[in-house]
N, C-alpha and C positions, 0 to 999 in steps of 0.2 A: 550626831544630834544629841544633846545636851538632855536631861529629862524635862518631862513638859509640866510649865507652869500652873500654879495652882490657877482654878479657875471654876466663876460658879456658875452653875447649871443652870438654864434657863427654866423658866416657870412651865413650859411646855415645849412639848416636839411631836410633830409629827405622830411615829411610830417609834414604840419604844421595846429592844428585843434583851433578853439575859442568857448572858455566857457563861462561863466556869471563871472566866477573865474580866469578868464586868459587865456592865451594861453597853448599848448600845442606841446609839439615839438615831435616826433616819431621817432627816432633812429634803425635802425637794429644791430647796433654793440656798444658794449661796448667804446669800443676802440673811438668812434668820442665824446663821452661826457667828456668833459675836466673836468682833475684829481681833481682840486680844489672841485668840485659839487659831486665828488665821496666819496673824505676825509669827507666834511660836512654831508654827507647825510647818511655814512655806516664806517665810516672808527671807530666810537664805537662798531661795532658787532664782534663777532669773523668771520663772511663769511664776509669781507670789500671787497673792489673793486677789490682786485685782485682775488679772490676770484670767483666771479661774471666773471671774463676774462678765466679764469681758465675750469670754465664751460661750458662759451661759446665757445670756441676753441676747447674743447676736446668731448664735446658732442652736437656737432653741427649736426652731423649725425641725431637724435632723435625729436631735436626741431626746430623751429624757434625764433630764439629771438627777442623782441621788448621792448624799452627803452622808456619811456615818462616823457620827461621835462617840468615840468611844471614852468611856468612865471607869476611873476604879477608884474608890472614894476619891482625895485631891485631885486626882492625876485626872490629864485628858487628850486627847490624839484626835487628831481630823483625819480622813480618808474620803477624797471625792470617786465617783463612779457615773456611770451614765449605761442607761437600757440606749441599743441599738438593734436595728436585723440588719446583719452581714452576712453577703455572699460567700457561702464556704465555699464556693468553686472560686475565690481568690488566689488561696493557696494551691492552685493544683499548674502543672506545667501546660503549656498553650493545648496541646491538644488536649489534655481533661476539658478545658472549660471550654471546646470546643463540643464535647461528645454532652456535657451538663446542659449547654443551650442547647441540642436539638433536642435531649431528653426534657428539655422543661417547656416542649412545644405540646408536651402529653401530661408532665407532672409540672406544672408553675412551680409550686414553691420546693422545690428538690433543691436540697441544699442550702436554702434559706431561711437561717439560722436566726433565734432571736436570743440575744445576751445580754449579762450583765456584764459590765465592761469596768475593772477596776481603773483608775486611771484619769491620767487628761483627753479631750475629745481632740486637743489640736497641739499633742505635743507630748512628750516623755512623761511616764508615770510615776513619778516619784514618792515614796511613802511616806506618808506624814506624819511617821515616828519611826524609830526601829526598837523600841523598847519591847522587850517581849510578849509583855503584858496585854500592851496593843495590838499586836501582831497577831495574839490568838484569840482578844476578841473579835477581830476583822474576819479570822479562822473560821470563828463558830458564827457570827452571823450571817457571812454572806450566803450561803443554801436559801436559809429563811426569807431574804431580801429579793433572793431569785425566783422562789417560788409567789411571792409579793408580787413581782412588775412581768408574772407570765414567762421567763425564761430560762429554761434548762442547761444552759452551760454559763459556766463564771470561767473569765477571762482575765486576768493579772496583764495588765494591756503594757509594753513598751517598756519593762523596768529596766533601769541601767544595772549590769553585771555588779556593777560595785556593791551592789543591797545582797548577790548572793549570798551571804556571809549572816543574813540575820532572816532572810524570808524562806531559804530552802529548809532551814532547821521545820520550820511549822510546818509547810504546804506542801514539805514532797510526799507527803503518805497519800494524801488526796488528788494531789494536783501532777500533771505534767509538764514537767519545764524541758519546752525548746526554743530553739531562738528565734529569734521575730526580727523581723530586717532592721539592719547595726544604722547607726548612725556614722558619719565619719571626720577624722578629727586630724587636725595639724597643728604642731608645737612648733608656735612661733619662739620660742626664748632662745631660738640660735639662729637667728636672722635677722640681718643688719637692715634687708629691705626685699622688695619680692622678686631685685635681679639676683641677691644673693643665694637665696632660695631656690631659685631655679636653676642656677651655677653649682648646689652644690645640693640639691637634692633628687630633681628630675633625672631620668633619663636622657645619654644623648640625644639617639634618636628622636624622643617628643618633646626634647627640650630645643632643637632645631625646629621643627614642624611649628612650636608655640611662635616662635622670633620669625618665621617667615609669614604667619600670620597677623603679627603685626606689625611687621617692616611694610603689607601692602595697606593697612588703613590709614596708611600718610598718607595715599594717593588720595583715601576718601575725604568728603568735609570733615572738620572736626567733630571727634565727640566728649563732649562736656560731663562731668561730673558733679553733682551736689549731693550733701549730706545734709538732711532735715530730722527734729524730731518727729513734728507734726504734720501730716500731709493733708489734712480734712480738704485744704482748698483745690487738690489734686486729685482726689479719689477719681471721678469721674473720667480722669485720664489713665488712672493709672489701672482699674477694673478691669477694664477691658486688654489690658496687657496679661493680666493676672487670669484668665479665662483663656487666654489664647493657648498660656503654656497647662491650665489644668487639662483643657481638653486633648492635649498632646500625649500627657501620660498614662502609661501604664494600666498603674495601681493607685489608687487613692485612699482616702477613706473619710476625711472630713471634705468641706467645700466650703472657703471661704465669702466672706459678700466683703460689697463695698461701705457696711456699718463698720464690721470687723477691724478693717484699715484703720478708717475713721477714727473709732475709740480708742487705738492699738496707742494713737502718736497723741491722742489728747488726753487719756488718763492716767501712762504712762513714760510722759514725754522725758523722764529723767533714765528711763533703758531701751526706748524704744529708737531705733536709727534708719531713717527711709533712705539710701542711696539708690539717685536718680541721675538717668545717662540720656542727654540732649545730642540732637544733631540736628544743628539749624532750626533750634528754638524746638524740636518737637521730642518728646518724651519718648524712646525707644526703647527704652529697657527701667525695673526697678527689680530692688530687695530688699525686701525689709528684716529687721534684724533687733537684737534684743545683744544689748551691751551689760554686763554682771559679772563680775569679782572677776575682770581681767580675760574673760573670754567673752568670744564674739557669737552669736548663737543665730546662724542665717534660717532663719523662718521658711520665706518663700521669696520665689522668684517669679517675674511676670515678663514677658518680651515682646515684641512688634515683630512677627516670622515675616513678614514683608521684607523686613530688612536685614532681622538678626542673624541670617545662617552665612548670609554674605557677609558679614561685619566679625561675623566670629564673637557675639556678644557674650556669648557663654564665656568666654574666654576672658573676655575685657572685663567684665563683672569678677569673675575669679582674680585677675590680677588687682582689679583697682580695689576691693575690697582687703585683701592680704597687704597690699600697702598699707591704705590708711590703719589697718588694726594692727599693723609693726610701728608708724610712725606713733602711733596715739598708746605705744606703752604694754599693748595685749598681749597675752601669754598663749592666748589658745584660740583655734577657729574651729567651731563645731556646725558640721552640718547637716540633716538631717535625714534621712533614707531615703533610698534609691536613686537614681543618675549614677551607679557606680563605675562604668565604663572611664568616663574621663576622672574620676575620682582616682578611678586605679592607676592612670596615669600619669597623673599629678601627684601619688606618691601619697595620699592619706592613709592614716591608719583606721580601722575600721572600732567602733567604740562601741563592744555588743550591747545590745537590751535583747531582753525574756520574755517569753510568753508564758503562765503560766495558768493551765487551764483543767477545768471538771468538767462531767457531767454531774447536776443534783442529786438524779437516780442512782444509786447505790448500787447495782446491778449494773446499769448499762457504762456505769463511768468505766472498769476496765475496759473494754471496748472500746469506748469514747478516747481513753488514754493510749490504746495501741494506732488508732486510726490518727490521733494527733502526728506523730512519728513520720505521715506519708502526707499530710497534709500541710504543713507550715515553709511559706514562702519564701525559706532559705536553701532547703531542700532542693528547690527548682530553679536554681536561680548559678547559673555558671561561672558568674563576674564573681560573686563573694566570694569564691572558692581559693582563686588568684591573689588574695590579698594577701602580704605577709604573715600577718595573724591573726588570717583565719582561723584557724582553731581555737582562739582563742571562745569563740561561740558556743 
């Protein structure tokens, strides 16, 4: 990132805090930070500012949002954030949050945590500078902004590994960094198509298993393929697939609607990609996906378990998507955490992101910082471990 462009201060904001590193301006709405600071600061990510509006409007329900501007005379940085309560019995192995809920038949809120949450509410946390300057007023403000919106721990939510190099310099005296469940990633730029791929990257073993699974959906009706930007006249089909697989999972943390979808393909129908799988006219499977500078960035996935598990759609979805983003020129498929089981087998690499996390209280953070250590969801988690590089976490 390039230094950020001059740019003039708006007549008012919100709340206004001062650092050793400059000012700091706090914003509740996307919308009052003027487009120019949004372009310079996100507008290279595939989530750019509309993005960011996109989120805040449709799942406003969930979070509170919080924007902080950071100034030093010209100079200027965006950093979005969002207040949430999260279950800290997420992070703990099945039987913790086994022994959490019977303990919360006595103590409700035991372990329900309320945060400020540096970050996107639906997607990688990316910094909206790395200039130093920025970096330590985001430092010195965020306590302040927590003690603001009622919350005791500040959370550096999802950051990709590649920022260690400019945010650990600041944050590790205060902060704990561990790792927060990896995204995962496959380089297409040596694959001529996704039988080549599978020829020369899989496994025998589950590279036989994949081809007997669909050597038998000849026997089935066909299933159809399309690639759309905009799905608005689908939504109502495609929801309700999108609910089948949230309620299947795990671990979560945001919860899409069927606005989300909606606005995803209509106000950014130039990155936005819905591929959608027909059989006999009916909508069995989608994913929606966000197309930017050559990589493919799979969002979410929605399915019809009526029929997916006998269809092997996981599967179908995974090859037909690897094709068209080799035939259409892609360099990269990125996808997003957890499902890592078939991930592992498919041969992706794991693409860490960070956590990095306080407590406010000055006292209780050491503690807060040894307890992080036993609590974060990589720790418990057995498939991440298996992956080539893993350690790379």
């Amino acid at each position: 990132m390039g230094p950020m462009p001059q740019v003039a201060a708006p007549p008012e904001s919100r709340e206004q805090l001062c650092t050793a590193a400059g000012t700091v301006e706090v914003y509740r709405s996307c919308a009052d930070i003027e487009p120019e600071l949004w372009e310079a600061c996100y507008g290279g990510h595939a989530a750019d500012g509309r993005y960011y509006r996109i989120v805040e409007e449709c799942l406003g329900d969930q979070f509170a949002f919080r924007y902080l501007v950071m100034r030093n005379g010209s100079q200027a940085a965006l950093q979005p954030a969002l207040v949430v309560d999260q279950d800290g019995a997420a992070g703990l192995p099945r039987w913790g949050r086994r022994l959490v809920a019977l303990a919360r038949k006595v103590f409700p809120r035991l372990l329900r945590l309320r945060l400020l949450m540096v970050g996107c509410a639906a997607g990688e946390g990316h910094p909206g500078s790395l200039e130093r300057w920025a970096l330590e007023a985001l430092h010195g403000a965020l306590p302040a902004v927590a003690r603001s919106v009622g919350a005791p721990i500040i959370v550096l939510k999802d950051i990709p590994a590649e920022y260690r190099h400019a945010i650990t310099p600041v944050f590790e005296r205060d902060y704990r960094r561990v790792p927060g469940l990896p995204a995962a990633v496959l380089d297409l730029a040596d694959y001529s198509s996704f039988e080549d791929y599978l020829q020369n990257r899989v496994g025998k073993s589950f590279r036989k298993n994949l081809r007997r699974k669909f050597r038998k959906l000849a026997a089935a009706p066909e299933i159809t393929m399309e690639v759309i930007a905009d799905a608005g006249p689908l939504v109502d089909e495609l929801f309700p697939l999108y609910w089948q697989t949230f309620q299947r999972a795990e671990l979560e943390f945001e919860i899409l609607n069927r606005e989300f979808f909606d606005r995803l393909g209509r106000d950014m129908p130039d990155k936005t990609r819905f591929f959608i799988w027909r059989q006999q006219g009916r909508i069995i499977a989608f994913n929606v996906c966000l197309v930017h500078d050559g990589v493919m960035y799979d969002l979410d996935l929605g399915m019809d378990y009526s029929v997916a598990l006998n269809l092997h759609m996981y599967f179908v979805t995974w090859r037909d998507i690897v094709q068209w983003s080799i035939e259409q020129g892609l360099r990269m498929y990125h996808a997003g955490p957890l499902n890592y089981d078939p991930k592992l087998h498919l041969k992706l690499e794991l693409a860490p992101q960070d956590l990095y996390a306080r407590h406010v209280n000055g006292w209780l953070n050491p503690l807060f910082k040894l307890a992080m250590g036993f609590m974060h969801p990589v720790r418990h988690n057995p498939l991440i471990a298996k992956f080539e590089n893993a350690r790379e976490l």
